[in-house]
MDTraj code that builds the backbone (N, CA, C; nanometers):
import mdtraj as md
import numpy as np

residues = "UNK UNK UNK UNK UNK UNK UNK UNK UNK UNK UNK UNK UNK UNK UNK UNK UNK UNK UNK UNK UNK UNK UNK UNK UNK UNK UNK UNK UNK UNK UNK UNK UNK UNK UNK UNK UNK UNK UNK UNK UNK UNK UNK UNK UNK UNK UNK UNK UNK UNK UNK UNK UNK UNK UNK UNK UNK UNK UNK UNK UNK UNK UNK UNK UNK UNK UNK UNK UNK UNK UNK UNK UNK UNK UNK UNK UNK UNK UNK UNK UNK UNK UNK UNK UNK UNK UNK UNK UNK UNK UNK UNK UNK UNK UNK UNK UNK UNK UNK UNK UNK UNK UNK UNK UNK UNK UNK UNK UNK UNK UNK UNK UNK UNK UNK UNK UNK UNK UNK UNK UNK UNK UNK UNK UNK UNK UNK UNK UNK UNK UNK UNK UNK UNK UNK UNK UNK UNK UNK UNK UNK UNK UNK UNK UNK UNK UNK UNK UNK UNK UNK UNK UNK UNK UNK UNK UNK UNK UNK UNK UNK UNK UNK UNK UNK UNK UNK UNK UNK UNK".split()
xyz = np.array([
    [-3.2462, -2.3394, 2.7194],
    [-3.3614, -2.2755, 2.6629],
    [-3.3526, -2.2830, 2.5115],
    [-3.4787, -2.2802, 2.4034],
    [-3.4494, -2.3031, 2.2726],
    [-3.4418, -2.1955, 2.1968],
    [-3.3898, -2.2012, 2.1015],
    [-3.3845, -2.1129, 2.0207],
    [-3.4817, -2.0297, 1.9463],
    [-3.5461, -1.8732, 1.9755],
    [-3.6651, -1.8942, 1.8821],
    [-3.6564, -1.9162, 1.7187],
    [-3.7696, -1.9516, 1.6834],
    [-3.7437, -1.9838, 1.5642],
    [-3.8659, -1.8873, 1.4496],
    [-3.8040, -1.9019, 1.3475],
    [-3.9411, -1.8003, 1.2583],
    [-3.9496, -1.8862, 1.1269],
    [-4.0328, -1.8836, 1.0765],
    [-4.1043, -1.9800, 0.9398],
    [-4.0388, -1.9102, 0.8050],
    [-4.0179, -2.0273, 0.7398],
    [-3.9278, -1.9212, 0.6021],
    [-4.0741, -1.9872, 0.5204],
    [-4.0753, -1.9371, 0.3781],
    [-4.2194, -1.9121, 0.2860],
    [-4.2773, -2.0649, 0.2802],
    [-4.2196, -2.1370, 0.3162],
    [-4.2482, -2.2937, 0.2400],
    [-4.3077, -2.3559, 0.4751],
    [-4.3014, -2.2663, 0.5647],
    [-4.3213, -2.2666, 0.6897],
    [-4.2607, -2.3416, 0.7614],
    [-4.1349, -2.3859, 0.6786],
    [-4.0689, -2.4740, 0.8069],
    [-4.0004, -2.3630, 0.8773],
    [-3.9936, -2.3545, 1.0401],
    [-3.9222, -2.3329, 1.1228],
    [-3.7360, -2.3629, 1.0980],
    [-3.7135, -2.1819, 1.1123],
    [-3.5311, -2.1876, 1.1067],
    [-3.5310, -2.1150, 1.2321],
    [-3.4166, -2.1637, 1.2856],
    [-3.3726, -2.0951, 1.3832],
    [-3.3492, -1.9277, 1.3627],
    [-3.3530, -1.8391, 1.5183],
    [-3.3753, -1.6882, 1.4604],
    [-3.2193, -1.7047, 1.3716],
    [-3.2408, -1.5386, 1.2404],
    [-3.1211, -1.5236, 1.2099],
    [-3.0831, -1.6248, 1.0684],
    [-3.1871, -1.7499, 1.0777],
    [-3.1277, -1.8217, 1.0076],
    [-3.2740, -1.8203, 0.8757],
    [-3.3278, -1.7290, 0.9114],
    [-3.4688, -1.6892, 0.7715],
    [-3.4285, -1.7029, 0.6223],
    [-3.4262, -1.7086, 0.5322],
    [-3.3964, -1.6766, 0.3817],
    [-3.4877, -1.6816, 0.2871],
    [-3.5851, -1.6593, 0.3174],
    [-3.7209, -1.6166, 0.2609],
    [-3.7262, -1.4737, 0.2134],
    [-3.7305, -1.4123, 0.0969],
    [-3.7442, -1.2814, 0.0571],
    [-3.8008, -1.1852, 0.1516],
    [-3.7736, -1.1228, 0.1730],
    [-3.8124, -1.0181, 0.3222],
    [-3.7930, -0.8550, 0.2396],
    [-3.8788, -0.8120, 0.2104],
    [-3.9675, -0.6431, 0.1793],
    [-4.0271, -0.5208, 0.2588],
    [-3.9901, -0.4719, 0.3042],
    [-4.0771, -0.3605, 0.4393],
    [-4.0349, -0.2617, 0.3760],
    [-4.1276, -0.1786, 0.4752],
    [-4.1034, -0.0119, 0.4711],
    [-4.0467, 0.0323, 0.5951],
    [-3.9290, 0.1060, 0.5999],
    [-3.8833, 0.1122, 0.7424],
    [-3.9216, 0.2403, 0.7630],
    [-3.9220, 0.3309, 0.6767],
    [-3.9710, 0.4854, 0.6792],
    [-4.0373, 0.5846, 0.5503],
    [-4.1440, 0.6924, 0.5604],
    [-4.1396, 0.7155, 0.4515],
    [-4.1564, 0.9112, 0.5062],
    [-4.0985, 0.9761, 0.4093],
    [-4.0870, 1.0993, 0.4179],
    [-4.1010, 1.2129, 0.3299],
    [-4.1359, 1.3282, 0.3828],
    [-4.0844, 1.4358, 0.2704],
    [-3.9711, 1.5008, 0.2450],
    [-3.9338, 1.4729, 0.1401],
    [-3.7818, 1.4776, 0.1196],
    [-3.7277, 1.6098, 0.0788],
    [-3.7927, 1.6326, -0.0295],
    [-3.8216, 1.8403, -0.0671],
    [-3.9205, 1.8343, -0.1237],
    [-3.9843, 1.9936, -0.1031],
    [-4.1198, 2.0001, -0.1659],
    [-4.1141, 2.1723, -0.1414],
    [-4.1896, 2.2369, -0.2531],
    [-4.1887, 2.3581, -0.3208],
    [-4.3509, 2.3990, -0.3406],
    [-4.4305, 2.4747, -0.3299],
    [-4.5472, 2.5265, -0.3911],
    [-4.5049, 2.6608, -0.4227],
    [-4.5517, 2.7579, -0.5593],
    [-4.5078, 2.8571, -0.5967],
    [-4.6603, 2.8954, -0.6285],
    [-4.6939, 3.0102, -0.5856],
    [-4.8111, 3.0926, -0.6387],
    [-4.8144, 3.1572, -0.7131],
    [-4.7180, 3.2151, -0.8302],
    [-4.6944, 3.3579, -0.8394],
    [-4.7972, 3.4431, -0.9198],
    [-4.8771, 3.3526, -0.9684],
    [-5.0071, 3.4954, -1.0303],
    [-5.0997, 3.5522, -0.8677],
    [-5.0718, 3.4917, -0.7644],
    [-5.1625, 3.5556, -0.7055],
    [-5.1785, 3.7111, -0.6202],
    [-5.2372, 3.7948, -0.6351],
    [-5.3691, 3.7250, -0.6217],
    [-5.4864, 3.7438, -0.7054],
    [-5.4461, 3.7934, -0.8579],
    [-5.5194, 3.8073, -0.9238],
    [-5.5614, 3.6788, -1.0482],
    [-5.4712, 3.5279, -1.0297],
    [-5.5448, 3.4272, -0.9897],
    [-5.6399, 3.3797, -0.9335],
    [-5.6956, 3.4394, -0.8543],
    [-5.8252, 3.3921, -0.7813],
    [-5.9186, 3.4620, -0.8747],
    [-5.8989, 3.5473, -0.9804],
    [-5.9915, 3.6215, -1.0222],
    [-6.0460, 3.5739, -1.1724],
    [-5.9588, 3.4672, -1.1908],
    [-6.0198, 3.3455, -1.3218],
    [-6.1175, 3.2662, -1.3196],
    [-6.1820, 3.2822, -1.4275],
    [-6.3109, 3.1395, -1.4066],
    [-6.2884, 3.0197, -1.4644],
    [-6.1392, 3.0214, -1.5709],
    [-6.1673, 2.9153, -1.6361],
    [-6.1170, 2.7836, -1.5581],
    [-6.1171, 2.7076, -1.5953],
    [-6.1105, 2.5395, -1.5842],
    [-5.9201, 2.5295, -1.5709],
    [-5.8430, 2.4935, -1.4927],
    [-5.6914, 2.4692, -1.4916],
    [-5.6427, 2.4067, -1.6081],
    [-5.5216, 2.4149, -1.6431],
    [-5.5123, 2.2940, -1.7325],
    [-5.3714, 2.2455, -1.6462],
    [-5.3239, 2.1074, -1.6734],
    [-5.2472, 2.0758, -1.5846],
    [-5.1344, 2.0228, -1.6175],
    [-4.9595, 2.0412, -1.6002],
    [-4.8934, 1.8870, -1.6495],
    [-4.8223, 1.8715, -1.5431],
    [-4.8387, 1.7386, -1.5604],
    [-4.8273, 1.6526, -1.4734],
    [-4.6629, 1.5404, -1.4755],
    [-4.5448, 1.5825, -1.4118],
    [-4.4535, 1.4841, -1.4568],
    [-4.4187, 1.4006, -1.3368],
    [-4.3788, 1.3072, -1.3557],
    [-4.3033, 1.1986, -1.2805],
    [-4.1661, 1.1526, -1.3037],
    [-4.0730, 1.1338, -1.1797],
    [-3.9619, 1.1359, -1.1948],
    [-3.9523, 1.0254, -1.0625],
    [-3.8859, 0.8528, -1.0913],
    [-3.8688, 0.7781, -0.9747],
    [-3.6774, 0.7181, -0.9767],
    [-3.6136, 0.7279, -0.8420],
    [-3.4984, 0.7223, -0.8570],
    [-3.4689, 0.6231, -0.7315],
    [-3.3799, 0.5346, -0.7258],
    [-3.3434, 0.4498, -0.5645],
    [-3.1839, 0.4675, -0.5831],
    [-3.1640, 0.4585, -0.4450],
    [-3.0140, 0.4534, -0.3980],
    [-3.0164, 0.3643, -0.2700],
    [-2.8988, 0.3127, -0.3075],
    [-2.8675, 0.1957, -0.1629],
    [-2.8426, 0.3020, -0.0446],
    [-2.8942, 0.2667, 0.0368],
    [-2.8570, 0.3380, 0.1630],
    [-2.7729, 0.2880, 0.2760],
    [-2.7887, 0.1458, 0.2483],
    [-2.7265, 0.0509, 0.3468],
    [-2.7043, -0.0937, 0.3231],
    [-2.6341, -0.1622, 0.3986],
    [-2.6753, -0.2995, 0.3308],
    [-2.8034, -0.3825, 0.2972],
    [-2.8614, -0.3781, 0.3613],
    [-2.9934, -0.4037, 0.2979],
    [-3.1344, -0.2604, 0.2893],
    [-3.0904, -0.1787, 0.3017],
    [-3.1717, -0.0433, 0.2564],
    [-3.1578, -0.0047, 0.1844],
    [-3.2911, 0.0705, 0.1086],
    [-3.3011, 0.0952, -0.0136],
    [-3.3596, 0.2757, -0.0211],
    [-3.3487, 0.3466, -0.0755],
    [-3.4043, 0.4729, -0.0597],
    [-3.4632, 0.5076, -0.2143],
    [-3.6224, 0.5177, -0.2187],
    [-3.6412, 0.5257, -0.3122],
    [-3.7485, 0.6368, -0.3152],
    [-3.7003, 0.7433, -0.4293],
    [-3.7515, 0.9027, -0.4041],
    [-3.8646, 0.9462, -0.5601],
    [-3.9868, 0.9387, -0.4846],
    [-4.0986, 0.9877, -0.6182],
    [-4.0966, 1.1181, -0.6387],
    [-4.0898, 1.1363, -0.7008],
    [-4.0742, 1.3067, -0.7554],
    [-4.1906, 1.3392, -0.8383],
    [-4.2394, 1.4476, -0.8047],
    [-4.3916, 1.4760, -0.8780],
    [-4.3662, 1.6201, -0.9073],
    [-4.3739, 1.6793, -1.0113],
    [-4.4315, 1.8355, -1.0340],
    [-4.5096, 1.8336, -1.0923],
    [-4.6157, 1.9298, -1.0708],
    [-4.7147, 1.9841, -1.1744],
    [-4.7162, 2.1662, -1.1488],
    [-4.7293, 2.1414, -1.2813],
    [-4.7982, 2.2964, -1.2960],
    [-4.9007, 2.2951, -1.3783],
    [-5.0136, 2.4674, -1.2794],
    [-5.1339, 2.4166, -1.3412],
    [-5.1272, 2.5913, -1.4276],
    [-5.2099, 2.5897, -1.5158],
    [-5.2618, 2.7526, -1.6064],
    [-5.3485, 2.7602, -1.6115],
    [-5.4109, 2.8877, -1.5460],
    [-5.5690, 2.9176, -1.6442],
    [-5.5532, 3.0382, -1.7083],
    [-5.6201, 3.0235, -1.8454],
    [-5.6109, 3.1316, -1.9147],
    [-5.4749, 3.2020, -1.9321],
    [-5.4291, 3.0827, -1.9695],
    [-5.2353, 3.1325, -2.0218],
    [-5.1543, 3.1853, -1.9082],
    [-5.2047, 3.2024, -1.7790],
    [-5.1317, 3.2299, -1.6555],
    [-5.1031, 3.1081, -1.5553],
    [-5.0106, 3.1063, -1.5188],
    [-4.9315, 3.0409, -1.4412],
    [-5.0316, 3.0374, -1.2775],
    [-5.1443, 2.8964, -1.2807],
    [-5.2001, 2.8989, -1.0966],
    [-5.1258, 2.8629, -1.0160],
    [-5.0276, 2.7480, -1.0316],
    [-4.9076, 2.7025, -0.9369],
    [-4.8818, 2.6555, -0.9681],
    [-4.7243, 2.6261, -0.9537],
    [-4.6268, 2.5252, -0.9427],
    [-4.6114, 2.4579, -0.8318],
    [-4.5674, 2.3004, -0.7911],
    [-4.5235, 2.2587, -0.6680],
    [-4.4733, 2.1186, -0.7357],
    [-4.3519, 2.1173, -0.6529],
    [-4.2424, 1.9944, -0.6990],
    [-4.2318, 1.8753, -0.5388],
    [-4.2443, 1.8264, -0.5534],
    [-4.2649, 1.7538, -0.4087],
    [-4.1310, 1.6396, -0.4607],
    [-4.0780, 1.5936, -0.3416],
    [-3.9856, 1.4842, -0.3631],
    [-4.0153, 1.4172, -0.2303],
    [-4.0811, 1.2688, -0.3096],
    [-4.1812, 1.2082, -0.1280],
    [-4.0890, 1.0669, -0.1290],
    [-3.9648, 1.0411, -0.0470],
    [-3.9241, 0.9221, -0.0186],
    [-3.9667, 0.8218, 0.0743],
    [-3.9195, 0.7128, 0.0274],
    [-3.9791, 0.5548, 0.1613],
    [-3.8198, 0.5289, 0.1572],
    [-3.8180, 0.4666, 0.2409],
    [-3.6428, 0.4124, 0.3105],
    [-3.7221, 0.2341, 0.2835],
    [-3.6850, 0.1847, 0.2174],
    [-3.6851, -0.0002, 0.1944],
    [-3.5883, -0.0852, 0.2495],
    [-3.6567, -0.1730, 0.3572],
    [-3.5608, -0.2625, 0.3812],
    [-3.5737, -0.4332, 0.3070],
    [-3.4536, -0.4893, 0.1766],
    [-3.4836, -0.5715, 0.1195],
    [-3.3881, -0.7072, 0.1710],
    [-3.4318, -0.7764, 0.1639],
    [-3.3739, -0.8855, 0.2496],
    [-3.3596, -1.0221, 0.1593],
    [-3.2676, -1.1086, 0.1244],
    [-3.3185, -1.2352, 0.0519],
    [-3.3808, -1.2052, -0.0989],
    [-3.3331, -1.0708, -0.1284],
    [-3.4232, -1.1026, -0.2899],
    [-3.3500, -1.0723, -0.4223],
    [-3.3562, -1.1878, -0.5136],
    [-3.2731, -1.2058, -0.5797],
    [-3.2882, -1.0907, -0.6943],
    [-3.1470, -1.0732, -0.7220],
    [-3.0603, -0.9612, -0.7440],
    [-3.1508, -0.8825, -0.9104],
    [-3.2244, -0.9803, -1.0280],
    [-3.3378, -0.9771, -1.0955],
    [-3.4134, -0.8867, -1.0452],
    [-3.4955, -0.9240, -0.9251],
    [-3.5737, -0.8680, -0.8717],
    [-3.6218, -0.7407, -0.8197],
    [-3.4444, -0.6692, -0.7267],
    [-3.4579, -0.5635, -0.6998],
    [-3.4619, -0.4316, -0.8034],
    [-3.4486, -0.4402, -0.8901],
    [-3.4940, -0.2933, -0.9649],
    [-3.6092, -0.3115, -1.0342],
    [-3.6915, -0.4083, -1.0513],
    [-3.8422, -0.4169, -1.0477],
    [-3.9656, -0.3688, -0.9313],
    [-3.8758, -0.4128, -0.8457],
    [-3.9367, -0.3764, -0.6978],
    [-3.9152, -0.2145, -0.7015],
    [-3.7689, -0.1609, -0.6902],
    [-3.7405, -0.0504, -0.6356],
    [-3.8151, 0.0600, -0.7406],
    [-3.7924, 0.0198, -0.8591],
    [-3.8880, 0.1481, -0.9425],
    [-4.0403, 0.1329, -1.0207],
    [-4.0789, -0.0085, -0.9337],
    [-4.1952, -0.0237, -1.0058],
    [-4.3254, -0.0531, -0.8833],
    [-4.2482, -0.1264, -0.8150],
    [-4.3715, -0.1431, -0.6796],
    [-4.3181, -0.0681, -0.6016],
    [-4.2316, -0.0473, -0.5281],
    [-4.1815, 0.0709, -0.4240],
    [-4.2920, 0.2090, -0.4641],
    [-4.2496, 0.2617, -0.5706],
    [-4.3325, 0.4177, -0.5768],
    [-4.4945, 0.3677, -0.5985],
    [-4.5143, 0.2592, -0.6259],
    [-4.6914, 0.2498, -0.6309],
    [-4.6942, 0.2336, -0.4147],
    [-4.6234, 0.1917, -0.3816],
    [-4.6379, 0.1724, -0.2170],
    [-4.5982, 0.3209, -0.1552],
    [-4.6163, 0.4259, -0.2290],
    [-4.5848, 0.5595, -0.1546],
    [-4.6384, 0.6556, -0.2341],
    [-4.6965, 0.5986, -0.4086],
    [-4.8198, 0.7023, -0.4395],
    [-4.9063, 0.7781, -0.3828],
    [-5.0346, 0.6544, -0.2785],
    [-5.1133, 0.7254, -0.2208],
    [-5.0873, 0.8113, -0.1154],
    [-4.9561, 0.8316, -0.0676],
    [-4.9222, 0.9352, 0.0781],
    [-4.8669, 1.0584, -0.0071],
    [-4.7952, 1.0317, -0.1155],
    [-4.7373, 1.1709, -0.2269],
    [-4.8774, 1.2255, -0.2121],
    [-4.9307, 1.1783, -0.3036],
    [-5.0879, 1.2225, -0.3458],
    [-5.1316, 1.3063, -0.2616],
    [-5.1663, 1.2589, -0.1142],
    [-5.2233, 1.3343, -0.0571],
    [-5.1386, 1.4780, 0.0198],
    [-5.0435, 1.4287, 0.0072],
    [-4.9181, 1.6005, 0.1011],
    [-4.9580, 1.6036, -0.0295],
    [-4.9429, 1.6265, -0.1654],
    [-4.9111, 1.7078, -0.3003],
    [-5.0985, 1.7917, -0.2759],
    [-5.2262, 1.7226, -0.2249],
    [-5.3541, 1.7936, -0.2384],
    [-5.3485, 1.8940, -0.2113],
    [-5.2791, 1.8715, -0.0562],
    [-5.2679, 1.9221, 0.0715],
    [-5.2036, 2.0621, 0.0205],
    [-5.0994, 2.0489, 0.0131],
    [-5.0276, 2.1689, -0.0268],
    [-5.1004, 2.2115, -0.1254],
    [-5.1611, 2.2159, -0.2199],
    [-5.2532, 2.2628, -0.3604],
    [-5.3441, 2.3511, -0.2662],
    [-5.4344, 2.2781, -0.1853],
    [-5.5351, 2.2847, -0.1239],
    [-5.5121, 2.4351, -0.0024],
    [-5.3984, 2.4142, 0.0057],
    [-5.3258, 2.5309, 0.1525],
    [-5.2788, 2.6237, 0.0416],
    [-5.2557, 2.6236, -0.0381],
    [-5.2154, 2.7298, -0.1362],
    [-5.3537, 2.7797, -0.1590],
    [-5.4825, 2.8036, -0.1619],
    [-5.5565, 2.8353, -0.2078],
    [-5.7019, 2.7712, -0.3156],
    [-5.6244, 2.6755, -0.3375],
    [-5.6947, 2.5831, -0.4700],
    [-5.7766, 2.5127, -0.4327],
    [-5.8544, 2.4671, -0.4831],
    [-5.9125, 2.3233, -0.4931],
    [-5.7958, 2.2145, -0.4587],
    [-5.8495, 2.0914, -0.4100],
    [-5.6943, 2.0086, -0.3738],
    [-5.6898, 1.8714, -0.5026],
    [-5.5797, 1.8749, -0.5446],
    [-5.5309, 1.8549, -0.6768],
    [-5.5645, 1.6574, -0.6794],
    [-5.6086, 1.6009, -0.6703],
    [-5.6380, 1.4195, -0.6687],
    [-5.5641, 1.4115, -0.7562],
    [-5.4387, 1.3423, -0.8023],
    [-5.4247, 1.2676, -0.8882],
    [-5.4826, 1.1104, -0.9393],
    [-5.4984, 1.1145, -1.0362],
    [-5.5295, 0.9989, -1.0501],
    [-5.4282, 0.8306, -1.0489],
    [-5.5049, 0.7237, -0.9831],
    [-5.3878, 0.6312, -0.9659],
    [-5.2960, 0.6462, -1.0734],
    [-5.1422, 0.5519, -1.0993],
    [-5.0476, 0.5354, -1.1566],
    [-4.9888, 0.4027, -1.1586],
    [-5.0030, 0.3080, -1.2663],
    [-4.9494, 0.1748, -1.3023],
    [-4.8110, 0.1748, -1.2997],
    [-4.7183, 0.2290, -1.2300],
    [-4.6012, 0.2409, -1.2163],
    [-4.5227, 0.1240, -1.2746],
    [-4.5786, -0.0073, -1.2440],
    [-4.4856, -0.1387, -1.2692],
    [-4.5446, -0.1321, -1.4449],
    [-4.6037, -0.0413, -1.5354],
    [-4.6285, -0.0860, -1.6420],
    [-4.5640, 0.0374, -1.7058],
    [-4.4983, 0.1876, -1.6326],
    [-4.4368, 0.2290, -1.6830],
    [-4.3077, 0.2010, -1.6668],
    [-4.2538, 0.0997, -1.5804],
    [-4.1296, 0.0649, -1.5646],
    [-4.1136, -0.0467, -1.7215],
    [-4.1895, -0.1156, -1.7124],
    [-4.1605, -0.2421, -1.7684],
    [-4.1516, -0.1241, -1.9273],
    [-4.1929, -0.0607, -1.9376],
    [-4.2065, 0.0406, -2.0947],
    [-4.0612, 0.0929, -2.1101],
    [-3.9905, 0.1558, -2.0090],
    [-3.8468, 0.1542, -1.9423],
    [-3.7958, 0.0927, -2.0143],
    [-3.7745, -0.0075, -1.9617],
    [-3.6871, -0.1150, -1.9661],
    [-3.7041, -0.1766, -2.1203],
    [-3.8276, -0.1790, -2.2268],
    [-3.8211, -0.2321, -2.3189],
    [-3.7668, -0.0866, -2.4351],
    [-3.7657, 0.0309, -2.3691],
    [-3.6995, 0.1421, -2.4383],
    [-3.5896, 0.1472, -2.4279],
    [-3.5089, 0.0958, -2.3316],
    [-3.3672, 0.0887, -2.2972],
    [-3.3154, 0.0054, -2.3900],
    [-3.3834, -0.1224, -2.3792],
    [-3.3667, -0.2572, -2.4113],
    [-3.3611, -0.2416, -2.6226],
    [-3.4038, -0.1398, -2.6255],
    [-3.4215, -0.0999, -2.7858],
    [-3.3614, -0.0183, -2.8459],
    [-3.2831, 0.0662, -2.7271],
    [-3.1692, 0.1610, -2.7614],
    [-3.0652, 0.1131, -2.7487],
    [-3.0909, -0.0096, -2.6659],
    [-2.9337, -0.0720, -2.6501],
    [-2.8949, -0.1870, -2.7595],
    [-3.0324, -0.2235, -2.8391],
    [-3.0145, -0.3100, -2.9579],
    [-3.0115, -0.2216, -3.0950],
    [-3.0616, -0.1045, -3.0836],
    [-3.0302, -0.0232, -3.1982],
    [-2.8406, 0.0222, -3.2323],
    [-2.8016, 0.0393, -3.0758],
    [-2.7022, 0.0701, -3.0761],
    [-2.5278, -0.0161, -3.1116],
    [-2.5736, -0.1420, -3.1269],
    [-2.5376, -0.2656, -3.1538],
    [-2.4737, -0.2715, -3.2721],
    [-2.3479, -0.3231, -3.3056],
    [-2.2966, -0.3553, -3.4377],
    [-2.4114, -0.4626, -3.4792],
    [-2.4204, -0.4629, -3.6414],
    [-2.5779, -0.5640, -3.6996],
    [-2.5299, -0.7156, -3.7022],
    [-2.5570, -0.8105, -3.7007],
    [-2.5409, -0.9431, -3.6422],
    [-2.5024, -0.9546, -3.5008],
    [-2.5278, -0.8715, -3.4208],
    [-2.5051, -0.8863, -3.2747],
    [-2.6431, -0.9078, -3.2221],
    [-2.6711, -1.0273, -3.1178],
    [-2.7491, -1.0254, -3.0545],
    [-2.7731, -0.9469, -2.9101],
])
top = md.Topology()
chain = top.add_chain()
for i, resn in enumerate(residues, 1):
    res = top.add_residue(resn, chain, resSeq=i)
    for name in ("N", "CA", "C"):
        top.add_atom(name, md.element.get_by_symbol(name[0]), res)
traj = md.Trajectory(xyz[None], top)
């Protein structure tokens, strides 16, 4: 009987096992911790003004396995009206990545720049959700260019690590 076989990127047929074509999935994605805090209420409900909001982001990966990747978006906001505290909530929303074939360049572009844009829109919505079950209006964030705050990263790193440099060093 033959061997099955699967197509590597260029479609020639390798035998199973024998693939080497960059290989990317999501094997799982979860809530990892997550917090909502009310504490003006319930005389919070008794404001008219407009929230004001901040908004932080925090993205981190760890190997989990030989080819798994665990990579954890971290979101808090807290919102105020009228100099009082409407809520706090810290969410920590992970995906489990399985990376296969991809060269070694590659993976921390992937893991902190496309990974959390591939698990934005599910944060987003548990982070409404919970806003929304707390009492509120439910909180939309707006999208996030993640691969353009990475690449900002990396050229801040990349500038602390040349500032930090004896001078004629490249």
């Amino acid at each position: 009987m033959a061997e099955p076989a699967s197509a590597d990127p260029t479609g020639t047929p390798q035998p199973n096992g024998n693939d080497t074509g960059p290989v990317a999935s999501v094997i799982s994605q979860y809530v990892k911790d997550m917090s909502f805090e009310n504490p003006g209420a319930p005389g919070i409900f008794q404001k008219q003004g407009q929230p004001g909001f901040d908004v932080q982001f925090n993205i981190g990966s760890d190997r989990v396995g030989d080819d798994a990747f665990e990579v954890v978006l971290k979101i808090e906001v807290r919102a105020e009206v009228e100099g009082q505290t409407a809520f706090l909530v810290d969410l920590s929303y992970a995906g489990l990545f399985g990376l296969r074939n991809i060269p070694q360049e590659h993976m921390e572009p992937f893991l902190l720049g496309e990974a959390p844009r591939i698990l934005f829109p599910f944060a987003r919505r548990v982070l409404a959700d919970a806003v929304r079950d707390g009492g509120f209006q439910p909180l939309m964030l707006e999208p996030i260019d993640f691969q353009a705050l990475y690449l900002q990263r990396v050229a801040e790193r990349d500038q602390q690590q040349a500032a930090g440099q004896p001078s004629g060093q490249a």
